[in-house]
N, C-alpha and C positions, 0 to 999 in steps of 0.2 A: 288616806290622804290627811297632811294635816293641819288645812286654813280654818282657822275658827273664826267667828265674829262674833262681836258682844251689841246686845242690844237692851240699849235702857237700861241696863242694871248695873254697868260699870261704869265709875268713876274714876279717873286716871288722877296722877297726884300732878298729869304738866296740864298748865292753865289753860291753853287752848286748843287742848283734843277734848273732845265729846266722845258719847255714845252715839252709834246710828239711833235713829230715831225707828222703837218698835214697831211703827207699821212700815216701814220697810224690809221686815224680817222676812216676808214668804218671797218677794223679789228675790231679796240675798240668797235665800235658802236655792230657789231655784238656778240662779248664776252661778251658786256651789259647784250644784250636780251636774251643769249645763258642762261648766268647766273641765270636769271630772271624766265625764263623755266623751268630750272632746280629747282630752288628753291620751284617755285610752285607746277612741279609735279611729284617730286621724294622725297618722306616724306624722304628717309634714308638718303637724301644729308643735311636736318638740322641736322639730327642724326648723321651723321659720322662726320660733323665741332664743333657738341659739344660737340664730343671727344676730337680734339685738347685743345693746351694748349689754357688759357683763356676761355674754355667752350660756345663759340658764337655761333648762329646758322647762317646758310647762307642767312637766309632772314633779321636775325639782321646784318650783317654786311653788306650787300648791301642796308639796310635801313638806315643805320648808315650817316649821314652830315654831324657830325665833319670833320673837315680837316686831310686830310693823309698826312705825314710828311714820309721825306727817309733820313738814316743816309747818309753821304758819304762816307764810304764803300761800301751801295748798291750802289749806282751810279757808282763808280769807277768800282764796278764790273761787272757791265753791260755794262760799255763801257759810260755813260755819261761824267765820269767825270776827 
């Protein structure tokens, strides 16, 4: 599978994306796996994500490498930015 996250140690070159902040890496790390789990052994979790919009399944999107990109409105709304 291939979601990666960066923590603390990436810099992006656009102004208002961050890094997660390092101590949230064993959370992340575990939402990984949890994800991973799930996609493997629960067939109606690809089925239920290719109902949403875009029609994806959950192991296409967590296999997915292209780069994830956040407007800044998400940011803002979370409190990054």
């Amino acid at each position: 599978m291939g979601i990666q996250l960066n923590f603390g140690d990436h810099l992006s070159r656009v102004p208002f994306l961050i890094s997660f902040p390092s101590e949230w890496r064993e959370d992340a790390k575990w939402a990984r796996a949890r994800a991973i789990q799930i996609s493997n052994r629960i067939p109606g979790a690809n089925v239920y994500f290719r109902s949403l919009p875009k029609g994806r399944s959950l192991s296409a999107l967590l296999a997915d490498r292209s780069p994830t990109r956040c407007v800044p409105e998400c940011a803002a709304y979370r409190g990054f930015a």
